[in-house]
C-alpha positions as CSV (number, residue, x, y, z in Angstrom):
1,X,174.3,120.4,124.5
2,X,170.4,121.7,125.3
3,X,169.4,121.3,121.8
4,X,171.4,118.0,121.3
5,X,169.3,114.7,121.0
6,X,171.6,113.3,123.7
7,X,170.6,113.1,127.4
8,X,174.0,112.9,128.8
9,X,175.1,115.9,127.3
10,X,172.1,117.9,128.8
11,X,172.8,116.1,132.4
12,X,175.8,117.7,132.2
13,X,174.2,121.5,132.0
14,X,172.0,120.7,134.4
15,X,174.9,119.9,136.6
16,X,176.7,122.8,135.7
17,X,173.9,125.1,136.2
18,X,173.6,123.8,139.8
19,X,177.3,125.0,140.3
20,X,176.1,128.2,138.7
21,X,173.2,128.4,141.2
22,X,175.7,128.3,143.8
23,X,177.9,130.1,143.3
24,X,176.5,133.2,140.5
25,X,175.0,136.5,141.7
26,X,171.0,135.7,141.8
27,X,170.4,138.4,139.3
28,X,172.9,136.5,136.7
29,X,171.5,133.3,137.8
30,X,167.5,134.7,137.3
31,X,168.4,136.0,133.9
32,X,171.1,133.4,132.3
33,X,170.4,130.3,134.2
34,X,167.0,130.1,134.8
35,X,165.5,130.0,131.0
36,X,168.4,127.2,130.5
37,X,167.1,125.0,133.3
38,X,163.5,125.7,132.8
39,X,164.4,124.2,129.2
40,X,165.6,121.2,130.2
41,X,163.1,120.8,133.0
42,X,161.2,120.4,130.2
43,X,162.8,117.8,128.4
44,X,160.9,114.2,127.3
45,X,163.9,112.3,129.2
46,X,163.2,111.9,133.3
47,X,167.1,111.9,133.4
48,X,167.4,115.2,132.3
49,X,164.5,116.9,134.2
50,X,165.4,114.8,137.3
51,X,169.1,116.4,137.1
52,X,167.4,119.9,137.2
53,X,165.5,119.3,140.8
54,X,168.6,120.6,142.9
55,X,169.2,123.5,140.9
56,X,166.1,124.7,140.9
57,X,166.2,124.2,145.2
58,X,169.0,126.5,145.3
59,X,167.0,129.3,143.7
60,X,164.5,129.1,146.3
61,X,167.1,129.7,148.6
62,X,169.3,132.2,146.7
63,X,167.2,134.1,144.6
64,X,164.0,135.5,146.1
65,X,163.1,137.3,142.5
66,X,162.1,134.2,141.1
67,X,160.9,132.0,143.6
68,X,157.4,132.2,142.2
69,X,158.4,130.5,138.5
70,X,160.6,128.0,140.8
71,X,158.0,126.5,143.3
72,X,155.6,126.1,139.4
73,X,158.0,124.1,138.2
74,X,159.0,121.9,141.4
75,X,155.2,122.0,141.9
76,X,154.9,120.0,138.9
77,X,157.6,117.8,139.6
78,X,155.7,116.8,142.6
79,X,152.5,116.2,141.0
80,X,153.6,114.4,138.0
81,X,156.0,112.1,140.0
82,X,152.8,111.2,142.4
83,X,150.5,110.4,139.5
84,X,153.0,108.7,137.0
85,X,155.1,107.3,139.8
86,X,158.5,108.8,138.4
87,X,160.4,107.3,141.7
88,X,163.8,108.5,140.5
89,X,162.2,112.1,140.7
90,X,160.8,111.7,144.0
91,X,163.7,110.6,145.8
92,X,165.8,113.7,144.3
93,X,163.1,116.3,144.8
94,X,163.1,114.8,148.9
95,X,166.7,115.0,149.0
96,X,167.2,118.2,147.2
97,X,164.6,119.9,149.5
98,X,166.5,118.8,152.8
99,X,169.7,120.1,151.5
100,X,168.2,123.0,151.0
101,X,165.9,123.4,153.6
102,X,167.7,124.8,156.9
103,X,169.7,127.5,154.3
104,X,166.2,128.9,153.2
105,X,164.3,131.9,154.7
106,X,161.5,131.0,157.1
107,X,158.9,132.1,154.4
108,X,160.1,129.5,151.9
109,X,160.6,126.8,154.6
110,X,156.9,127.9,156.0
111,X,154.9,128.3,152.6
112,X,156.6,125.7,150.7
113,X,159.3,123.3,151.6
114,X,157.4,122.0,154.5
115,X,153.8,122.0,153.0
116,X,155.1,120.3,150.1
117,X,157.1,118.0,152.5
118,X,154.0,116.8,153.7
119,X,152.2,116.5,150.6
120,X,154.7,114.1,149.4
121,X,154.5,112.4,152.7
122,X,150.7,111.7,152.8
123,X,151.1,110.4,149.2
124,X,153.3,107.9,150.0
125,X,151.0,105.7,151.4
126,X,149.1,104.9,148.0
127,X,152.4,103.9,146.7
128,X,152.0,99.8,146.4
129,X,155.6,98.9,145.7
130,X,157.1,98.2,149.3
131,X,160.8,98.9,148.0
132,X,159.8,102.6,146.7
133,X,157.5,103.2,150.0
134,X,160.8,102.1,152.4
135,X,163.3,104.4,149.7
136,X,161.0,107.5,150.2
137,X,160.2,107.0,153.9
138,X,163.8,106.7,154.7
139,X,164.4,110.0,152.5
140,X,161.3,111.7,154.7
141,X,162.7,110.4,158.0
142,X,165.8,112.6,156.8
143,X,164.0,115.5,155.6
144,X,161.5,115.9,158.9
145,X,165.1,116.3,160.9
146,X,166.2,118.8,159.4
147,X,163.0,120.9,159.5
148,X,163.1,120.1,163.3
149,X,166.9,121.6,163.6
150,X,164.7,124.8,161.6
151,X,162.2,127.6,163.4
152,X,158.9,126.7,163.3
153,X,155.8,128.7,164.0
154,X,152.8,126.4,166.1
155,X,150.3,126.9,163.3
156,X,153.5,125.4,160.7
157,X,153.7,122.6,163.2
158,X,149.5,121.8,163.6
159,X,148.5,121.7,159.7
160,X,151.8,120.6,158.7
161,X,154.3,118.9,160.3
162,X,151.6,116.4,163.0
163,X,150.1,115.0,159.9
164,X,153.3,114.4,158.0
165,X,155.2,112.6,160.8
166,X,151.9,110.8,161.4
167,X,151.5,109.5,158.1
168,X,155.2,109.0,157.9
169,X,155.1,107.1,161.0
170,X,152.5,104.9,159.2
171,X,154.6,104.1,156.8
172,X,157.9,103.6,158.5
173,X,155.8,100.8,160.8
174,X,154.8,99.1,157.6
175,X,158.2,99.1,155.4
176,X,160.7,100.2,157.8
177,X,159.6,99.4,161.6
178,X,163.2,99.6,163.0
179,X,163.3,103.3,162.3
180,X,159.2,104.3,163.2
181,X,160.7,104.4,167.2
182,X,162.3,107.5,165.5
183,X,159.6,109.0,163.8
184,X,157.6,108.8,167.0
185,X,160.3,110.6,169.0
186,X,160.2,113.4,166.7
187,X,156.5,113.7,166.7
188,X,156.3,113.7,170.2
189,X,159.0,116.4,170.4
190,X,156.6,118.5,168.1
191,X,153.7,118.3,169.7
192,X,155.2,119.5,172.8
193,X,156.1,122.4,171.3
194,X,152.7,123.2,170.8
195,X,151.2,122.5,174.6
196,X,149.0,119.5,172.9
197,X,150.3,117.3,176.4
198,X,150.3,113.8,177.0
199,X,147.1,113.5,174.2
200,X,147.7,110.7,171.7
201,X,148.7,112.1,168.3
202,X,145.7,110.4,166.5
203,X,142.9,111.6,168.8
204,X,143.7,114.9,167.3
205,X,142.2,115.0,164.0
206,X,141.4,118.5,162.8
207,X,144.4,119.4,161.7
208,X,145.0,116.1,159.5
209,X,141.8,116.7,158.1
210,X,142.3,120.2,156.8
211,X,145.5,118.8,155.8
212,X,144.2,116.1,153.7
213,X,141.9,118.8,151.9
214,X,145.2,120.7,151.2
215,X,146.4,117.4,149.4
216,X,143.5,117.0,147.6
217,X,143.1,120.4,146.3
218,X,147.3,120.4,145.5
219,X,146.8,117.7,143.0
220,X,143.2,119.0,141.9
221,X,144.7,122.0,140.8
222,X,147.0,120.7,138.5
């Protein structure tokens, strides 16, 4: 099925390697499943790389040995969804990272899931098509709750999570203003985590800035 011509049939692995990924001893998974889905994560069809995304999520949460190769390849998912708007791909990658998310160690959640998180986030706002704004926003909304039932350090919550909600905010006001009450809940429950006060989220701009050079150099780099 990976070398056939049909896209199905390669759906299909890619499904069956997430059950694999879930259930398989990390070392089996590193050394049989992860060439297979790195092949098909390859693959011309978006159908077939976009069934890879939770698989590969898993293994940032299962198998620390190859957590580098993992976050390279969901790294490029991320870029090459922002600048070839592959929607489909965005909406999994969201989805599969809040799944994931609360199962993962700190580290992962710390250094990648919620960076990345953000990235996608801040992004959203160039996005032109209302309907694919209001689809990821809604996905965000989902994800930022489940990184606040996680532990998260101050700094995590400063460069981080403030300028996601904020742009997320933004965008929920714009496509989907019955739920930005709800984003602004959640931001003000993070910023008192970390002393800020009764200070309006906006007047605070340091750490969206250095934020926004972490975006820029993200997609830079790629």
């Amino acid at each position: 099925a990976v070398v056939s011509t049909q896209s199905t049939g390669k759906g299909i692995i890619a499904k069956i390697c997430k059950g694999l990924c879930d259930c398989a001893d990390p070392p089996d998974i590193v050394t049989y499943v992860l060439p297979l889905l790195t092949h098909l994560a390859n693959d011309a069809d978006v159908f077939v790389q976009t069934s890879t995304v939770l698989a590969f999520a898993i293994m940032l949460q299962r198998c620390s040995g190859s957590v580098g190769s993992v976050r390279e390849q969901l790294d490029r998912f991320i870029s090459e969804s922002v600048s070839t708007d592959v929607h489909v791909m965005m909406c999994e990658l969201i989805e599969s990272f809040t799944v994931v998310l609360p199962l993962c160690s700190p580290d992962v959640q710390r250094d990648f899931l919620i960076p990345r998180l953000a990235t996608i986030g801040v992004s959203n706002s160039g996005i032109a098509n209302k309907t694919k704004r209001r689809d990821i926003t809604e996905r965000l909304i989902n994800a930022y709750k489940a990184i606040l039932c996680s532990y998260i350090t101050p700094d995590t919550i400063e460069h981080y999570i403030i300028p996601g909600l904020q742009a997320l905010s933004a965008d929920a006001a714009d496509v989907i203003p019955e739920k930005q009450q709800t984003v602004e809940l959640m931001l003000r429950e993070v910023m008192t985590k970390i002393a800020i006060g009764h200070e309006e989220p906006s007047k605070d701009t340091r750490s969206g800035n250095a934020f926004g050079s972490k975006v820029s150099g993200f997609f830079k780099k790629k």
